[in-house]
C-alpha positions, 0 to 999 in steps of 0.5 A, a space after each residue: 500500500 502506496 503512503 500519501 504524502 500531506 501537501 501543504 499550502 502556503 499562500 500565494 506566492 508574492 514577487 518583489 514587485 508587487 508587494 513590499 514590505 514596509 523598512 521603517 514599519 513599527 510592527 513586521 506584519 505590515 505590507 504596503 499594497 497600491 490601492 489598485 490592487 486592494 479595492 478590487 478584492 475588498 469589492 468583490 468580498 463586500 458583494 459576495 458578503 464574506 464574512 471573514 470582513 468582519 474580523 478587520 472591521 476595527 483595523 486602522 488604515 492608513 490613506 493620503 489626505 487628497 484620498 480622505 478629502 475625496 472619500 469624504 465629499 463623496 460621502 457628503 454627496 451620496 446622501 438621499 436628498 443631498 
């Protein structure tokens, strides 16, 4: 009788351009992402209702000012009867 062999997965491979690990982060678990990348993956895990989204509903984020004062008109001009 022929023994299997347990493969276990990883994770995906990441390639140096794509992602890269923040030098100065004050915690190793940090990596810095193009919000390119992020939001497409956010969106399709807010649609499909996933419920791991949860998990980091409290995490922090961290987005440039010009990005922050646009998400926040849009949040002012979205709103019924705006």
């Amino acid at each position: 009788m022929a023994l299997r062999k347990l493969k276990i997965y990883n994770g995906p491979d990441y390639d140096d351009a794509s992602v890269s690990l923040l030098q100065t982060a004050a915690s190793p678990d940090t990596v810095s992402l193009s919000l390119g990348e992020v939001l497409p993956l956010l969106a399709d895990a807010v649609a499909s209702n996933r419920t791991w989204l949860t998990d980091f509903e409290d995490d922090s984020v961290t987005i440039s000012a010009d990005l922050y004062d646009v998400l926040q008109a849009y949040r002012h001009f979205r709103r019924p009867g705006a």
